[in-house]
BAPAKE-654439 format. One record per residue (C-alpha): chain; residue number from 1; x, y, z negated. Coordinates in nm, 2 decimals. Layout:
<rs>
<r chain="A" resi="NUM" u="X" v="Y" w="Z"/>
...
</rs>
This chain:
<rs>
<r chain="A" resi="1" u="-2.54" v="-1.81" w="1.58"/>
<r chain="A" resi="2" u="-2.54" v="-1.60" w="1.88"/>
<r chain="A" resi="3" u="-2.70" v="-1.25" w="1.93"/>
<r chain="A" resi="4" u="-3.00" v="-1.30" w="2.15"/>
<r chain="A" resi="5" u="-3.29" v="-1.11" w="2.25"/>
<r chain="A" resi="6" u="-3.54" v="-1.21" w="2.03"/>
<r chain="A" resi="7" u="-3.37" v="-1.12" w="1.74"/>
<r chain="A" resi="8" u="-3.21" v="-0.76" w="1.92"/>
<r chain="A" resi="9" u="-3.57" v="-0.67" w="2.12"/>
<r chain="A" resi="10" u="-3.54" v="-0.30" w="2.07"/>
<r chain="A" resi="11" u="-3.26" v="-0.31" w="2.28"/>
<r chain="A" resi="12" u="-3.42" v="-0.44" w="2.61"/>
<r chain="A" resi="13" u="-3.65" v="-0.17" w="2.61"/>
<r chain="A" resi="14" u="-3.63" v="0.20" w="2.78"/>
<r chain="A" resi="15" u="-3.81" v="0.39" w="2.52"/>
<r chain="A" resi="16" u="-3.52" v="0.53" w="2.29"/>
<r chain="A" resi="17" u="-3.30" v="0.72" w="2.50"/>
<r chain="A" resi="18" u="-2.97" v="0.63" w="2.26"/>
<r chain="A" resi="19" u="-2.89" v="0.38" w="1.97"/>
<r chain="A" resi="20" u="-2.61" v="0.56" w="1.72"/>
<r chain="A" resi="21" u="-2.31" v="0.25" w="1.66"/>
<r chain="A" resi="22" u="-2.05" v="0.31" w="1.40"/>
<r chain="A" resi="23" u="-2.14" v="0.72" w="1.36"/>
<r chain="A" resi="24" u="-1.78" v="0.91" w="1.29"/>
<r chain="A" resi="25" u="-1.45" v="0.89" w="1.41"/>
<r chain="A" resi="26" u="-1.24" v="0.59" w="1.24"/>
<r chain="A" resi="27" u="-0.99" v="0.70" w="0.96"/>
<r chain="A" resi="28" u="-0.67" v="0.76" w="1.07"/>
<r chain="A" resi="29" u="-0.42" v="0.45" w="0.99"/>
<r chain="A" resi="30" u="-0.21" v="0.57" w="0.64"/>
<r chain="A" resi="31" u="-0.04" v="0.23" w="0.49"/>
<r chain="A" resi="32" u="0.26" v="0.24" w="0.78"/>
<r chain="A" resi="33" u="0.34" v="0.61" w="0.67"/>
<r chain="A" resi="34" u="0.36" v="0.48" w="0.30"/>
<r chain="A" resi="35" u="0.48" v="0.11" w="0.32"/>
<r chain="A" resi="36" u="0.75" v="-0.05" w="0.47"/>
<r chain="A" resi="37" u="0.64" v="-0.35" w="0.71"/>
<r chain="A" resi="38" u="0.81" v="-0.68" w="0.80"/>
<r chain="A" resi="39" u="0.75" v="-1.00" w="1.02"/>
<r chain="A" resi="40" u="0.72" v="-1.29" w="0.85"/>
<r chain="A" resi="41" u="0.93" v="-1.58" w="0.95"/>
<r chain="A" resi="42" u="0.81" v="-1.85" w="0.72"/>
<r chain="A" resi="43" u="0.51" v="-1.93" w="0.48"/>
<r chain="A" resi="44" u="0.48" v="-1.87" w="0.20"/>
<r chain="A" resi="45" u="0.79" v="-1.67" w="0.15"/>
<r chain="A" resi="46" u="1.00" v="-1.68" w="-0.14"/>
<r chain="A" resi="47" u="1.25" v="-1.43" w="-0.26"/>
<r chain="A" resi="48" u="1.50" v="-1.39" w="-0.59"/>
<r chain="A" resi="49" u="1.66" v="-1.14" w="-0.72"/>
<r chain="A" resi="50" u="1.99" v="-1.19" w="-0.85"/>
<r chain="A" resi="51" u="2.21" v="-0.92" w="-1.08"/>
<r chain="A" resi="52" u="2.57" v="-0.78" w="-0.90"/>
<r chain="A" resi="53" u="2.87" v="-0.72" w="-1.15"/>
<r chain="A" resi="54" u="2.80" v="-0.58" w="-1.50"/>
<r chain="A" resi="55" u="3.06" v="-0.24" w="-1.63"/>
<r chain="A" resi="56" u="3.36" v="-0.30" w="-1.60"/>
<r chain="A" resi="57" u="3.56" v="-0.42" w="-1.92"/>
<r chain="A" resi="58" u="3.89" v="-0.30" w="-2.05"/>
<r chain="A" resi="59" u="4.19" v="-0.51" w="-1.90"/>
<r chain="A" resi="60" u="4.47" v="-0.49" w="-2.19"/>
<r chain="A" resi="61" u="4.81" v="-0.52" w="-2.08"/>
<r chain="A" resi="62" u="4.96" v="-0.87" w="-2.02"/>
<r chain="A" resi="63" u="4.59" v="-1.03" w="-2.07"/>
<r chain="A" resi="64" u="4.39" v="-1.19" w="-1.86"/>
<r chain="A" resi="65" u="4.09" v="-1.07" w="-1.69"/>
<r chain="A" resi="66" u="3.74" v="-1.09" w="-1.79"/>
<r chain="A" resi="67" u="3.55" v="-1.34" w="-1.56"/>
<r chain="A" resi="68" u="3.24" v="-1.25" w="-1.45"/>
<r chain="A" resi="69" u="2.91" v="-1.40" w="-1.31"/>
<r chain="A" resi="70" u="2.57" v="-1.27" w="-1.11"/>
<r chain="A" resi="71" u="2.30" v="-1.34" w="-1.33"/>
<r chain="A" resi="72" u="1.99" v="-1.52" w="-1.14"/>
<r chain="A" resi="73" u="1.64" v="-1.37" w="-1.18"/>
<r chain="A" resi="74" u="1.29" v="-1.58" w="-1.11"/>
<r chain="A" resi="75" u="1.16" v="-1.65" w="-0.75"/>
<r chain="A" resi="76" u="0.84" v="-1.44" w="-0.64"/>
<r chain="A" resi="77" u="0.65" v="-1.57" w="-0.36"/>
<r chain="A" resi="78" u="0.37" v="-1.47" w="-0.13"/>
<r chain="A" resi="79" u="0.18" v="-1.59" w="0.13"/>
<r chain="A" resi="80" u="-0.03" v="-1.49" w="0.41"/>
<r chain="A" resi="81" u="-0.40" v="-1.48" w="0.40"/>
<r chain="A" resi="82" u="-0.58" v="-1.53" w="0.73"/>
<r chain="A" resi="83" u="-0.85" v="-1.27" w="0.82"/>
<r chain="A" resi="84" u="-1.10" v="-1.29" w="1.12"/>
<r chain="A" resi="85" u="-1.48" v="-1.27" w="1.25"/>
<r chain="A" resi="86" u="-1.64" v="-1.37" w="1.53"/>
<r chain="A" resi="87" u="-1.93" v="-1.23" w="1.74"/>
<r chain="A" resi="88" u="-2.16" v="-1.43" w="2.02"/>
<r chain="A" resi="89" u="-2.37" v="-1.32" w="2.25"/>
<r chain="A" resi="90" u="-2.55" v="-1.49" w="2.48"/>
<r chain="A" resi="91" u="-2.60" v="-1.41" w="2.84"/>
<r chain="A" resi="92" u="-2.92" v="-1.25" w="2.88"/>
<r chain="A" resi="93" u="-2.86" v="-1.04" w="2.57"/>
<r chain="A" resi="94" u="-2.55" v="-0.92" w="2.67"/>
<r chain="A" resi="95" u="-2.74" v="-0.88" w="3.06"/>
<r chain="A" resi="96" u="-3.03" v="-0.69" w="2.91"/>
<r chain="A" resi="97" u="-2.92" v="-0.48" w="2.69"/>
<r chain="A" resi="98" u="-2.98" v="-0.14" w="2.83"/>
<r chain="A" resi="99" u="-2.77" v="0.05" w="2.55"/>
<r chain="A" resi="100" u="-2.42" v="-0.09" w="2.58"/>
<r chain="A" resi="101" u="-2.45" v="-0.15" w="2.20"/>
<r chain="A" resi="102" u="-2.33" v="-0.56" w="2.25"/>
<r chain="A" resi="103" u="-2.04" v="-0.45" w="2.44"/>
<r chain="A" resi="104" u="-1.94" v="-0.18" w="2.12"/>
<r chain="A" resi="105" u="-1.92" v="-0.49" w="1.89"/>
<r chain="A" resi="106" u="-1.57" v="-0.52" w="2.02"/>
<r chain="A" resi="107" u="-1.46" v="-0.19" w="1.94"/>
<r chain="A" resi="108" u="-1.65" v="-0.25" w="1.57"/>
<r chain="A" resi="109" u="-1.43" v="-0.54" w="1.51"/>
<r chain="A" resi="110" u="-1.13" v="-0.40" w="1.63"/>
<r chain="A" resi="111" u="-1.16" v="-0.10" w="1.37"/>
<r chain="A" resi="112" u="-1.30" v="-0.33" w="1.12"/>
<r chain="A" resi="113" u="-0.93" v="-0.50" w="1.16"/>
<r chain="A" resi="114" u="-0.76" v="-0.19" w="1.07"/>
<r chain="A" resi="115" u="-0.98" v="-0.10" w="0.79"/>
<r chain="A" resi="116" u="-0.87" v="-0.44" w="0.65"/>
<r chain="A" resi="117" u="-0.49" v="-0.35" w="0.64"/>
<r chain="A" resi="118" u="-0.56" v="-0.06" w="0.48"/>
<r chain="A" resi="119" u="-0.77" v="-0.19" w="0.23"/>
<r chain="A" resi="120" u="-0.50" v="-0.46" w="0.12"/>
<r chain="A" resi="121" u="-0.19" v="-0.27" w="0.16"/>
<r chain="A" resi="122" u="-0.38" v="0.03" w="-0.05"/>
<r chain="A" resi="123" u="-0.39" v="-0.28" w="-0.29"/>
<r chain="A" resi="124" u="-0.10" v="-0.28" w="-0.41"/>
<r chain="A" resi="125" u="-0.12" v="0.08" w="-0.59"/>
<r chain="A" resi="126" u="-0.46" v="-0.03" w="-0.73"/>
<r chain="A" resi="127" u="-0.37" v="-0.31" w="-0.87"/>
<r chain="A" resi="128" u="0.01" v="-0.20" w="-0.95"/>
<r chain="A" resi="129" u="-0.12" v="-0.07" w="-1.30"/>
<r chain="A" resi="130" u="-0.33" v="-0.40" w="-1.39"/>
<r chain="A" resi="131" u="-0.25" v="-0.73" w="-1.17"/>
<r chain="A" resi="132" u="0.03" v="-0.70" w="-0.92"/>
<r chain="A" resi="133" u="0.35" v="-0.85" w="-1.02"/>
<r chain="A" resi="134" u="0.73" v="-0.83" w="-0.93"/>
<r chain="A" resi="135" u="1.01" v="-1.00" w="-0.97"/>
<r chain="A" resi="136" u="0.99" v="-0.95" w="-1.35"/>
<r chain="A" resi="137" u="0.65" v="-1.08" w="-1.41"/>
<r chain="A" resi="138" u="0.53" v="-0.70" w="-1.48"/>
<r chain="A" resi="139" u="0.27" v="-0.52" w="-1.36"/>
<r chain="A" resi="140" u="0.44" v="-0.27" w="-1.08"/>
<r chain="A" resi="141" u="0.34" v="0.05" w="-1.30"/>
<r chain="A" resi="142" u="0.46" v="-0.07" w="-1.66"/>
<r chain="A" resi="143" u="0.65" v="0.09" w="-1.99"/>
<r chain="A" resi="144" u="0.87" v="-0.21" w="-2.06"/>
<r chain="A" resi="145" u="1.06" v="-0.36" w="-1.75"/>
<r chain="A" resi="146" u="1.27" v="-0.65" w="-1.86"/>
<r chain="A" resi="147" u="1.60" v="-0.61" w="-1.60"/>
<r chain="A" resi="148" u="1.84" v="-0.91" w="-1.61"/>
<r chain="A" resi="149" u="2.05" v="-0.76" w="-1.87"/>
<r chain="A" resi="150" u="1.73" v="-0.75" w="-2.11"/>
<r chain="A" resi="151" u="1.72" v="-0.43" w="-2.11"/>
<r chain="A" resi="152" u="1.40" v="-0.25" w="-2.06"/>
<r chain="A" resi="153" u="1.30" v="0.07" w="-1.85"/>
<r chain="A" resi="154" u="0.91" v="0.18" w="-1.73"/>
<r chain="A" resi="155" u="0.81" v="0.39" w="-1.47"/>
<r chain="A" resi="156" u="0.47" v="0.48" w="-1.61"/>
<r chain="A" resi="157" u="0.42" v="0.76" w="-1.85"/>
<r chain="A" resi="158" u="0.28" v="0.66" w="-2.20"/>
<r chain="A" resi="159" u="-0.01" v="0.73" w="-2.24"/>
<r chain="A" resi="160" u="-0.07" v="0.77" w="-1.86"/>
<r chain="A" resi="161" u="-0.09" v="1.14" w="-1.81"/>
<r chain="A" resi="162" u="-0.35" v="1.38" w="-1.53"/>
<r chain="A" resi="163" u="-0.16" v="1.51" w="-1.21"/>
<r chain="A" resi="164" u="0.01" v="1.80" w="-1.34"/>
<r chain="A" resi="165" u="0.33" v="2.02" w="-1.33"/>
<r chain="A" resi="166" u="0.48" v="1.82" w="-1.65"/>
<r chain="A" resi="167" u="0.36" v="1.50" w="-1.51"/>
<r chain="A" resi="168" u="0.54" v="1.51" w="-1.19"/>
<r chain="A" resi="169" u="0.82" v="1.64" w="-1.38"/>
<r chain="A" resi="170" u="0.86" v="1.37" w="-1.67"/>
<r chain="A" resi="171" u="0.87" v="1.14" w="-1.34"/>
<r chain="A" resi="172" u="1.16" v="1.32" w="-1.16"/>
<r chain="A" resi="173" u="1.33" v="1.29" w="-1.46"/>
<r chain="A" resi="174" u="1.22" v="0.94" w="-1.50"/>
<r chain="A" resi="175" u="1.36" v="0.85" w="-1.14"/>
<r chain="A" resi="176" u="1.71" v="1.05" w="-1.24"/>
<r chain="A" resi="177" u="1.76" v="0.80" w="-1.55"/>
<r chain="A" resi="178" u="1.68" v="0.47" w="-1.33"/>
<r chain="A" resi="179" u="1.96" v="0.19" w="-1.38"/>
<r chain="A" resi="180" u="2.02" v="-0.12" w="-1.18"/>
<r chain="A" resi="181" u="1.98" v="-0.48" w="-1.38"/>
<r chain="A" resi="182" u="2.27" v="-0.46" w="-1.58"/>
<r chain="A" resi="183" u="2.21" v="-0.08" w="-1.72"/>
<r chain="A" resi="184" u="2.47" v="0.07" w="-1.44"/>
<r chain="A" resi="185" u="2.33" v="0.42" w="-1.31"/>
<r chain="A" resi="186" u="2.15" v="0.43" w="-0.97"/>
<r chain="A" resi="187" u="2.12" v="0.69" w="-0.73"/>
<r chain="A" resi="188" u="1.70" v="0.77" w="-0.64"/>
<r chain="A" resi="189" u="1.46" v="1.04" w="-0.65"/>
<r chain="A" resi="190" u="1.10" v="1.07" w="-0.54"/>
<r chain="A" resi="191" u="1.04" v="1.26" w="-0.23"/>
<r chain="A" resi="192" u="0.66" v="1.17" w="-0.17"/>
<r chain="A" resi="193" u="0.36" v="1.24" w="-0.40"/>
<r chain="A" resi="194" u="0.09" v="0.95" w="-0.33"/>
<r chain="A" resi="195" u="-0.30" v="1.08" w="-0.45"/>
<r chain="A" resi="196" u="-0.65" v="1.02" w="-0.43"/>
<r chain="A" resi="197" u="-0.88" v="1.28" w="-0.22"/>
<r chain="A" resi="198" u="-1.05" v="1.43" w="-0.47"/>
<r chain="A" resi="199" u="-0.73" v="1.57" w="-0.64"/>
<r chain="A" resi="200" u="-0.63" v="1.76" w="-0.30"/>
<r chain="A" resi="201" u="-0.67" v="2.12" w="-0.39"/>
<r chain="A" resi="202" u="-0.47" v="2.02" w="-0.69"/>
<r chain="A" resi="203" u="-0.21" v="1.92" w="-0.54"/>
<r chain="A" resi="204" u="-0.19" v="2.17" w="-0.30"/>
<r chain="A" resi="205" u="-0.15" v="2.42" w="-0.59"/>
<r chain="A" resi="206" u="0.08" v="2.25" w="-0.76"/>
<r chain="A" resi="207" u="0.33" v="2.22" w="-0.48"/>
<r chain="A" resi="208" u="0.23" v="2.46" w="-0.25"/>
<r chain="A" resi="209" u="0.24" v="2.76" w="-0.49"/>
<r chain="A" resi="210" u="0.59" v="3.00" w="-0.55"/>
<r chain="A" resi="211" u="0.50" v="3.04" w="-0.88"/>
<r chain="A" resi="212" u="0.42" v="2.87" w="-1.20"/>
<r chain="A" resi="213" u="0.06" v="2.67" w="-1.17"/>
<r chain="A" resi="214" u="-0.21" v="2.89" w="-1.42"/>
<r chain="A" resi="215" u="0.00" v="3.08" w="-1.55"/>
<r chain="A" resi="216" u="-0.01" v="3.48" w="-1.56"/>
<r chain="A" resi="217" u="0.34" v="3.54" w="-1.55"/>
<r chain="A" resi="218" u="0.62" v="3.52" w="-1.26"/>
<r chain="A" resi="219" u="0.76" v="3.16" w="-1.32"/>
<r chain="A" resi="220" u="0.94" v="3.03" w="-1.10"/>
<r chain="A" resi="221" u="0.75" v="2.68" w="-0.98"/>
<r chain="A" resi="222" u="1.00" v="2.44" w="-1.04"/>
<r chain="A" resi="223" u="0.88" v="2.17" w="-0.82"/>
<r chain="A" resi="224" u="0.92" v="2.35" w="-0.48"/>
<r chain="A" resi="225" u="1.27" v="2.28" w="-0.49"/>
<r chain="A" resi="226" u="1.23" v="1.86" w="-0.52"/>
<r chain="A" resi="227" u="1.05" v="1.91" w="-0.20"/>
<r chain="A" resi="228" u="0.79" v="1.69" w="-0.25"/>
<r chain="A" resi="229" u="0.56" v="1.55" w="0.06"/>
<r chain="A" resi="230" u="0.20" v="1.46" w="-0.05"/>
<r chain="A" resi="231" u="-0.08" v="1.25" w="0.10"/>
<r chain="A" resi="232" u="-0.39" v="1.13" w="0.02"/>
<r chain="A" resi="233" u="-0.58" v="0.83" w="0.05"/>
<r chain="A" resi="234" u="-0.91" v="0.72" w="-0.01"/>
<r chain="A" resi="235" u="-0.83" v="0.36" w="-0.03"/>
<r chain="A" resi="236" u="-0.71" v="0.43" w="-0.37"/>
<r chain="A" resi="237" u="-0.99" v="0.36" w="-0.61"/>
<r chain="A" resi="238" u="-0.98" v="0.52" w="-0.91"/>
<r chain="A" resi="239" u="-0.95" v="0.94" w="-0.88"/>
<r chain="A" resi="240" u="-0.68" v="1.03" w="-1.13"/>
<r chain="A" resi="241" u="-0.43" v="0.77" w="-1.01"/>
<r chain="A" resi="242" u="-0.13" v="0.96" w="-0.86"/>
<r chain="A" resi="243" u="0.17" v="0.76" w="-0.80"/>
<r chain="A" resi="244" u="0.54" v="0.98" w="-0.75"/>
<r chain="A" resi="245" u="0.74" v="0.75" w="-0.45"/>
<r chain="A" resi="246" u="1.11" v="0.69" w="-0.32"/>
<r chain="A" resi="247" u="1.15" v="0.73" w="0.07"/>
<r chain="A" resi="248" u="1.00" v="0.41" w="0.21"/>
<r chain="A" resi="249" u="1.31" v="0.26" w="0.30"/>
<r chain="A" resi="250" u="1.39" v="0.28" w="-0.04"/>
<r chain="A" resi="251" u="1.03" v="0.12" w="-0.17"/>
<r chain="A" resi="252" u="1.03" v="-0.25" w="-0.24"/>
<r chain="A" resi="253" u="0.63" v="-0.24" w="-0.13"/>
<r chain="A" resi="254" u="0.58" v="-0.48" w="0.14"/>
<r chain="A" resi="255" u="0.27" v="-0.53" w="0.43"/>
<r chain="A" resi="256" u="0.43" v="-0.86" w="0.58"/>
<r chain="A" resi="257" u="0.26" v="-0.96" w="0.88"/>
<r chain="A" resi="258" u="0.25" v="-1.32" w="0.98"/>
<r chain="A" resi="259" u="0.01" v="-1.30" w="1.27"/>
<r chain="A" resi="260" u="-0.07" v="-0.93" w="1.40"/>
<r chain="A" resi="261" u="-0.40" v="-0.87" w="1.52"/>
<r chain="A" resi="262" u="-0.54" v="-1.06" w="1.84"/>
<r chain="A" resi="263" u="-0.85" v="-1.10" w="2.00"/>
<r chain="A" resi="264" u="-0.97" v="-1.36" w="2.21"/>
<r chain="A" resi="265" u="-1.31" v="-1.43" w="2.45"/>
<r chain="A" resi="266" u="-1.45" v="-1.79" w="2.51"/>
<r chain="A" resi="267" u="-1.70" v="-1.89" w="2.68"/>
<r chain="A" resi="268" u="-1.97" v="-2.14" w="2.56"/>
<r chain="A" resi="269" u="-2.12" v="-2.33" w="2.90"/>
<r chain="A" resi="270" u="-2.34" v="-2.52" w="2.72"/>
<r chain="A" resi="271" u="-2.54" v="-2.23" w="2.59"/>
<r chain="A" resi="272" u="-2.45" v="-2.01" w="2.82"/>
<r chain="A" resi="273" u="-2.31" v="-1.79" w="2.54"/>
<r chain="A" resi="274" u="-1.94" v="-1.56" w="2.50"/>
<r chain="A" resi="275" u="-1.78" v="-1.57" w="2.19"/>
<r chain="A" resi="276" u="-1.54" v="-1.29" w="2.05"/>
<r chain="A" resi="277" u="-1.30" v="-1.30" w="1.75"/>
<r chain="A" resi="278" u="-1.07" v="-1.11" w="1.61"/>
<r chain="A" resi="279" u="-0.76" v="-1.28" w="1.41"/>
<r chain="A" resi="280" u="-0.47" v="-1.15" w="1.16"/>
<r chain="A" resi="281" u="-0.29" v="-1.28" w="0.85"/>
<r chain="A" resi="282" u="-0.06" v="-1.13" w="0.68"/>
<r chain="A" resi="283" u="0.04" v="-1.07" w="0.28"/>
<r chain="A" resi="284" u="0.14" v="-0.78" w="0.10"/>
<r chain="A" resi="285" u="0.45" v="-0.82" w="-0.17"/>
<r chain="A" resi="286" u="0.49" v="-0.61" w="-0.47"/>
<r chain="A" resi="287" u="0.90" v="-0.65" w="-0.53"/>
<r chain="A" resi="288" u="1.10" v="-0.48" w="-0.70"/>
<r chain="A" resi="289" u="0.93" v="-0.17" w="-0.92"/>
<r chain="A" resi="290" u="1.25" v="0.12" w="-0.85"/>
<r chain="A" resi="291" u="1.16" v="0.35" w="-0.61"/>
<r chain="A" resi="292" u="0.78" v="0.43" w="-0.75"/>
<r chain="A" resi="293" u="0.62" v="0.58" w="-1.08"/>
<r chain="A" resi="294" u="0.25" v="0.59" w="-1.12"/>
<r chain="A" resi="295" u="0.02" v="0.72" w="-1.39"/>
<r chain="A" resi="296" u="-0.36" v="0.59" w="-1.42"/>
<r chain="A" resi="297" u="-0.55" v="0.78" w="-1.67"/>
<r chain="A" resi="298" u="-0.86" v="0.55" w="-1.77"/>
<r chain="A" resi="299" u="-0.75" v="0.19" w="-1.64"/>
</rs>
């Protein structure tokens, strides 16, 4: 149903001298500074993981070599989920309206779109302790994941732990004993600090302080030296979430578009009406869990 002037009266009059529409500046776009992004080219879109070599054996003299085989994993897929709106006016509204506010719908939607990747790329931290799952059928955040060789490694304290100097610690150490699926070392360290807003000033001690956080004495802080980026997010849901992250390239966390964001304008003769939309679809893909650790107190 279109916007008309019954319904939007107020506006076709001159005794307000201004009508306030979407009050603030929009929130800066995050999920691109923390999650790598990808076209698409089919839907759904499936993926495997399979295992490389496994150590090397011993070759005795004068005996033949040990064959060896990949070792295939189970197929994840995703796929796209459309998101849109649409907004009609008709023409005397859109003629009559002495405030301009029809003509700020556009600009609503457009930031509405936005707000929408964030949301849903955000997602996949907040449900990465309780829902999301890999290519191992765990949750992202998890104590016990299965690799190929059946062995297990987490990257989630337990019990989840507060934001802290030992927190962040336990994790660096965490990402230094990472191993591939068959249990051979890999080389990857956490260089960002992910966190809700209200544990800002928290972080900022923690990592922006020379010496040791509440402590009296001249302690070094050992953190400075991982040289740790943080950021903060509101899109993330729960306030003591804090999640320790590999450089994105290195982050199997996926925002897949499919269709990126267009808008169109059609007229409607018959009523003498213009309709907007605004159109995406895209997926997000929770892969493989290396590259992040994350800690949820209260989940």
């Amino acid at each position: 149903m279109p916007a008309v002037t019954s319904a939007f009266s107020a506006l076709l009059s001159t005794q307000y001298q201004t009508f306030l529409v979407n009050v603030g500046k929009e929130y800066p776009r995050l999920w691109p500074t923390w999650f790598k992004s990808m076209d698409m080219d089919t839907n759904p879109y499936i993926s495997d993981k399979i295992s490389g070599a496994p150590a090397e054996p011993v070759k005795p003299e004068g005996q033949q070599f040990v064959p060896v085989l990949p070792t295939m994993g189970s197929s994840f897929q995703v796929t796209a989920t459309p998101y849109g709106f649409l907004f009609s006016v008709t023409w005397e509204m859109w003629r009559d309206d002495k405030y301009g506010v029809m003509g700020e719908m556009w600009t609503s939607m457009a930031r509405n779109n936005r707000t929408r990747q964030e949301v849903q790329a955000f997602s996949m931290i907040n449900n990465g302790f309780g829902t999301n799952t890999g290519y191992d059928n765990a949750t992202l955040f998890n104590t016990a994941h299965v690799d190929l060789d059946n062995s297990t490694q987490a990257n989630r304290p337990s019990p989840d732990v507060t934001l802290s100097q030992l927190g962040i610690q336990a994790g660096q150490i965490n990402f230094d004993g990472l191993n591939d699926e068959n249990s051979l070392p890999i080389s990857v360290s956490a260089t960002r600090l992910l966190i809700q807003q209200s544990n800002r000033y928290l972080a900022r001690e923690l990592l922006g302080s020379s010496g040791k956080t509440g402590t009296a004495d001249n302690d070094t802080n050992a953190l400075l030296a991982d040289g740790l980026q943080w950021g903060v997010s509101r899109f993330l849901t729960r306030t003591q979430d804090w999640v320790l992250m590999a450089p994105i390239e290195e982050v199997d966390l996926e925002f897949m578009w499919r269709d990126r964001p267009r808008s169109r304008t059609f007229d409607d003769p018959f009523i003498e009406a213009s309709d907007h939309t605004v159109y995406q679809r895209f997926a997000t893909r929770v892969g493989d869990w290396r590259g992040v650790y994350g800690s949820s107190v209260g989940f």
